[in-house]
N, C-alpha and C positions, 0 to 999 in steps of 0.2 A: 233488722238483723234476724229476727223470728223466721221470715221466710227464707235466709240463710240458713239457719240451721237445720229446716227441716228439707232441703235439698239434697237429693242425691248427687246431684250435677249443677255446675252452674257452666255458662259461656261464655268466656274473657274474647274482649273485642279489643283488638289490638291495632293502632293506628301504623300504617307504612308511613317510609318516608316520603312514598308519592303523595298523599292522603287518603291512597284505599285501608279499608278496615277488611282483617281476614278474624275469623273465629275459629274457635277452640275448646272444647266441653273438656271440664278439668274434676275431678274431682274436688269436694270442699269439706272442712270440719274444721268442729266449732270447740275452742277452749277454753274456759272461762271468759265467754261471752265475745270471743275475737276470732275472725275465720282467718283459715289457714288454707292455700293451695300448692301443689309443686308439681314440677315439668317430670311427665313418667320417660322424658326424655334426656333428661339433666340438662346441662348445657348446652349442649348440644341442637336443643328446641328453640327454632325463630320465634315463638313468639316470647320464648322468656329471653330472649339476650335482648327484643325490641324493647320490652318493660324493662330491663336494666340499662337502658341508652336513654329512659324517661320516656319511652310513647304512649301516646294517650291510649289510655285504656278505660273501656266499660265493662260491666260483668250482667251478665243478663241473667234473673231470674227470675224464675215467674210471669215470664214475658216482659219484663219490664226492664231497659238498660239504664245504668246507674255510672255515672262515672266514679272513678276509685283509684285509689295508689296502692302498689304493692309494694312492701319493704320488705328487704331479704332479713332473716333471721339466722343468726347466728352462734345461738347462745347453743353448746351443746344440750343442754337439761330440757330447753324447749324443744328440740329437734325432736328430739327422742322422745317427749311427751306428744309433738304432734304423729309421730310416727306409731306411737298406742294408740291413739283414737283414729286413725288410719285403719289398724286393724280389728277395733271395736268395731267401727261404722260399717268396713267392707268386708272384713276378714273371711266372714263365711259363705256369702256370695261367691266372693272372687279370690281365692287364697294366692291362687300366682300372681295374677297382676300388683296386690298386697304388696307382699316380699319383694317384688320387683320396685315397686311405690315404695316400698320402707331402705332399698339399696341404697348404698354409699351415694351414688351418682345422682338420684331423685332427692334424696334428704339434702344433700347439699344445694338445692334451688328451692330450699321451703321461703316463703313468703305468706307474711302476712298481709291481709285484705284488708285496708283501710280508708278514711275520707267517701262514704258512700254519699255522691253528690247529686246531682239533680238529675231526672229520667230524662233522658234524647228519646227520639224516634227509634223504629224500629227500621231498617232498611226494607224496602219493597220489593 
């Protein structure tokens, strides 16, 4: 999880229904020791409505893919807390994409990163 946290980006590998895998560099941060990613496209984002249908997913970091589940969060108080460490992490870098990342529409597909499982290959 160490090298989660120190990630600016991680790569969520998302399995299709054919069995192609397509990626996606997401932003990531870390809450009391639990990472947190969300769609800067809300719903709207194929690859988060495939992780809500259950496809397999990996997150690559560090060059290394991990398989992992994401679970949607819903608590408002965690929303909002992952939405401050949001703008902790990026804020000053990226202040628009931020506010866009912390919109109604993004906040509501926050998921948290969990079951970090066994390394796969890297595709060639």
């Amino acid at each position: 999880m160490s090298t989660v946290m120190d990630s600016a980006e991680i790569v969520l590998w998302v399995r299709h229904a054919d069995g192609r895998w397509s990626a996606r560099t997401v932003w990531v941060v870390v809450l009391d020791g639990e990472a947190y990613v969300r769609s800067a496209f809300g719903r709207r984002s194929a690859w988060y409505r495939r992780v809500l249908r259950h496809a397999d997913t990996e997150a690559e970091v560090a060059g290394v893919r991990l398989s992992v589940t994401l679970r949607p969060v819903d608590a408002p108080e965690l929303v909002r807390r992952v939405s401050g460490a949001y703008r902790a992490k990026y804020g000053l870098s990226w202040p628009g994409p931020v506010e866009s990342m912390n919109g109604d529409e993004a906040a509501a597909t926050t998921m948290r990163l969990t079951n970090l499982g066994h390394a796969s290959q890297l595709p060639a």
